[in-house]
N, C-alpha and C positions, 0 to 999 in steps of 0.2 A: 285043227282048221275045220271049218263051217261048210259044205258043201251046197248049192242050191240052183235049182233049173232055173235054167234061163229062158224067162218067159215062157211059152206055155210050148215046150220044147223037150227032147230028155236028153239037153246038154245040162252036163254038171258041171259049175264055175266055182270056184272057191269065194268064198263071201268077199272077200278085198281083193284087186282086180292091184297088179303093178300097175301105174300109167308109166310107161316109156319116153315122153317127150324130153326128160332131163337129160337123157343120153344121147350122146350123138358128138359128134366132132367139130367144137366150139369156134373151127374158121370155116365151117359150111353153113349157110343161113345163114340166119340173125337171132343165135339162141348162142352168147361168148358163153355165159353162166355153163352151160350141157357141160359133160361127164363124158371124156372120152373111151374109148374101149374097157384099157385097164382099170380104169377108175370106175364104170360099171360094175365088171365085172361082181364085185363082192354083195352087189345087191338080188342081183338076179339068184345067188348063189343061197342067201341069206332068205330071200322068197321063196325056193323052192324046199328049204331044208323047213321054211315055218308050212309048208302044205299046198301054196300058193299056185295054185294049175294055170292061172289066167290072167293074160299079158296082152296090153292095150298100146298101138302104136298108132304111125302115121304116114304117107309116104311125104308128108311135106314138111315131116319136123326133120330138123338140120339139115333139108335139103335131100333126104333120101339117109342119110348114116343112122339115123338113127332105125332104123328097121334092120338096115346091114347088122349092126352091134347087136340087136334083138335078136336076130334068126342066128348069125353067127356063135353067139354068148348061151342062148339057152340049148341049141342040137348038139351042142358040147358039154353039157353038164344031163342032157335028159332026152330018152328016146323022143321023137316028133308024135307021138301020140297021147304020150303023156301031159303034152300043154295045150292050151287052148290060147291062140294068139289069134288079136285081131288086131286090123288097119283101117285106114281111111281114104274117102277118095275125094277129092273138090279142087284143093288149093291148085296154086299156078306149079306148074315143074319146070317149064319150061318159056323158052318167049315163043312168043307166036300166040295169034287168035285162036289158036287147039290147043295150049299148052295147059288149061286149068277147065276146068266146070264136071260138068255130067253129064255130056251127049254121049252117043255111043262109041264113038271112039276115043273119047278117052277115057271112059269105063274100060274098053277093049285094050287098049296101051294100057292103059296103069294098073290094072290087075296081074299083067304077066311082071311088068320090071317093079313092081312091088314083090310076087314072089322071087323073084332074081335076084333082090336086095335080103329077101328076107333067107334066100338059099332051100326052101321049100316049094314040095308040090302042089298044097295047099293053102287055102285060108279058112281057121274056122270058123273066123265070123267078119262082111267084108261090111265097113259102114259110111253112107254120106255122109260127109261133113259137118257140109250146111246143105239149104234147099240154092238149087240151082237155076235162077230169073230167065238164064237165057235159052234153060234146054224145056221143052215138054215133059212135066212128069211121066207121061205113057214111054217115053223113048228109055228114061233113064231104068224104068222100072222092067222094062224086057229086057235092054242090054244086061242086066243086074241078073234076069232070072237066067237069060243063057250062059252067064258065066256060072252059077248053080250048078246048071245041067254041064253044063262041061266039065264037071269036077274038080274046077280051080277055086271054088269057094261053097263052103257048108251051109252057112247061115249067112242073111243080111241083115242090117242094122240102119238106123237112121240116127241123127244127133242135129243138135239144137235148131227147132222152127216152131213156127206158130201151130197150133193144133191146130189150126183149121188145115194146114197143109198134111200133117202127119196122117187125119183123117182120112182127107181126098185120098194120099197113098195107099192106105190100108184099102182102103173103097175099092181102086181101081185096081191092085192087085188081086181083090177077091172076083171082080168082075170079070176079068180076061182069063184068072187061073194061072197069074203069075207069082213067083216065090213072094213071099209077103213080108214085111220088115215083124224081126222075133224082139227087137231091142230099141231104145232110145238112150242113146247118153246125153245128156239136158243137163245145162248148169242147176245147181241145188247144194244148198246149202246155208245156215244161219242167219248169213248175211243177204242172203238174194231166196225167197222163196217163193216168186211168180207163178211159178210152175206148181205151185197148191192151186190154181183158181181151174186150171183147164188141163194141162196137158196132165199130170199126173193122174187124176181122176180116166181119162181117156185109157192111157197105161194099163189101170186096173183095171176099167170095161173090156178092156182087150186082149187083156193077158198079157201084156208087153212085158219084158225085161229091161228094169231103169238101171243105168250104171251110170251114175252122174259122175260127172268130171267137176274138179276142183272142188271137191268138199269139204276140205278148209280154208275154202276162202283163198287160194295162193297163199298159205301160210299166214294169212292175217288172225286167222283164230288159235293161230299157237303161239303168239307170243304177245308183248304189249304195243299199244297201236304206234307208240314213236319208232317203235324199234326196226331197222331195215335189214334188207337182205343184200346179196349182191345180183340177185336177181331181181327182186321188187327197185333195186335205184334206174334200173333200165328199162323197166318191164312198162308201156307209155299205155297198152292195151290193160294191167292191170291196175294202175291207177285210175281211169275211165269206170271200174266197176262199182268203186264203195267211195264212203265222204265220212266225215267227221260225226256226223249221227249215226252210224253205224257201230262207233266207240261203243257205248252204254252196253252193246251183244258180247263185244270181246271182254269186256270188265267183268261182265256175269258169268262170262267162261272160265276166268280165270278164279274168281270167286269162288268159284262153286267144283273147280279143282284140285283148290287149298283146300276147301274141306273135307275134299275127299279121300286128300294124299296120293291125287294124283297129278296126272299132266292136260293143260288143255286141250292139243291133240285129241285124248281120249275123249275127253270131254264131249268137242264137236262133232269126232266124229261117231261117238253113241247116240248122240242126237238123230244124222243120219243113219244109220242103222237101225234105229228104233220103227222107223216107219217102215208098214209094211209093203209097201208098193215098191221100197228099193229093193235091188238085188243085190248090187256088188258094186260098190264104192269103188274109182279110180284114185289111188295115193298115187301121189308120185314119191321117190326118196333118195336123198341125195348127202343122206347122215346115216347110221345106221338107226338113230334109235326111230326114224321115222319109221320104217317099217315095224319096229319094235312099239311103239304106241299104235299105230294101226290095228295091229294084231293081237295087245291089250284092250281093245276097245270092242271087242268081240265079246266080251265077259263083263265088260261095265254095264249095268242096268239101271238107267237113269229113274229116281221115283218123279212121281207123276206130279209134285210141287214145282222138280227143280225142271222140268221139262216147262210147264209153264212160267218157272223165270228166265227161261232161256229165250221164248215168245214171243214174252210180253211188251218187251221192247223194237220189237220188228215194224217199220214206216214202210211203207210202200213204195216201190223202185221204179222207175222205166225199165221196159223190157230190154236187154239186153245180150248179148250172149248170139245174136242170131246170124249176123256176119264176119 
């Protein structure tokens, strides 16, 4: 395994980042497909025997379980300093007009009963979600720094918004002399590469650490486009992402796999990794060989033709990804 600092930082992540969201207890939320404890269990095992230090959660995936199964499954297999786990903060947890966003009290609440879930003292890296309409950037970004300085969180992180707002952030955390976001997780990949016009370039003005979420596509660049999952027949947010023009990407993936004798997995996700403004891919897996293609894909080196027939085919998308 591949080690590398997270943003301009000297935390060391391992190049492919678990995403966590597939675990979790399939009658809490609205995620049936999730992977209950045991059924976990062999992934996380499987991640840390390939090298894998870094594990990406949520406190609103399965409703809170799926951080329980994260902190419970991995402080059982590995001392807590040996991983690098992070979370999220935004979605709703609760009912009530405090139950979800980015003021300071629910920054305040859900940083501790995220650690309580997760059975840790810490978080090493704690990240918004999305950008939050109703709260003041300034309010979210002191709460965020005093939970820093209180020890309950290392790093913070940001995830999907429009670069003019990631900007403002960074701005105003320089301005006050508050902890300043070290990460972006942004949708990216194949299918969707918006994030080439503005925000990725911003990333590497900045030194940012990009750990994009779903960089295959929710599994649509691993297999053929009819073919379903039992998560894609439910899944109503990831049919909103791609259409039928988007085909022609997954065929050239799949192409250019055969001739390699390999898998399209690998495929796509060498593509991601080739650039160099990413840091560490989020997989998710919920078969064994998907982390086993992840982690072959570390070693595929795509030549510079089939990168451009991988490209070439890319139309232009609506932005997406932000709420």
């Amino acid at each position: 395994m591949d080690y590398i600092a997270l943003g301009n930082t000297g935390l060391q992540v391992s190049r492919i980042c678990l995403g966590c969201m597939s675990y979790g207890e399939p009658t809490r939320g609205n995620q049936p497909w999730s992977l209950d404890k045991d059924s976990a269990k062999p992934f996380f095992r499987q991640a840390l025997d390939a090298g894998i230090n870094f594990f990406d959660t949520a406190n609103v995936y399965s409703a809170g379980s799926s951080e329980e199964i994260t902190g419970e499954t991995l402080l059982s297999m590995v001392p807590r300093d040996e991983v690098v786990i992070a979370s999220k903060v935004n979605g709703r947890m609760r009912p009530g007009p405090n139950g979800e966003g980015l003021s300071r009290k629910a920054i305040l609440s859900e940083v501790d009963n995220s650690l309580k879930r997760l059975g840790t003292d810490y978080l090493d890296l704690y990240q918004i979600h999305r950008w939050d309409y109703n709260t003041p950037i300034e309010e979210t970004l002191e709460a965020l720094h005093d939970v820093v300085k209180a020890g309950k969180v290392r790093y913070i992180g940001a995830s999907s918004m429009h670069s003019w707002q990631f900007a403002k952030a960074l701005y105003l955390a320089d301005l006050h002399g508050w902890t300043r976001f070290v990460s972006m997780q942004n949708y990216y990949n194949l299918l969707y590469r918006e994030e080439e016009r503005e925000m990725l370039p911003l990333c590497s003005d900045q030194k940012i650490g990009v750990i994009p979420w779903s960089p295959l596509a929710r599994g649509r660049l691993t297999r053929t486009w009819q073919e379903q999952t039992a998560r894609s027949e439910v899944d109503e947010f990831g049919r909103s992402l791609y259409s039928d023009r988007d085909k022609p990407i997954v065929d050239t993936v799949i192409e250019i796999a055969g001739e390699r004798g390999t898998t399209p997995a690998q495929v796509a996700l060498a593509w991601v990794l080739s650039k160099s403004v990413v840091t560490s891919p989020i997989v998710g897996a919920t078969k064994p060989h998907h982390l086993a293609d992840a982690i072959a894909a570390l070693d595929l080196e795509l030549e510079p033709s089939e990168v451009e027939r991988l490209e070439s085919g890319y139309r232009p998308h609506n932005v997406i990804g932000f709420r």
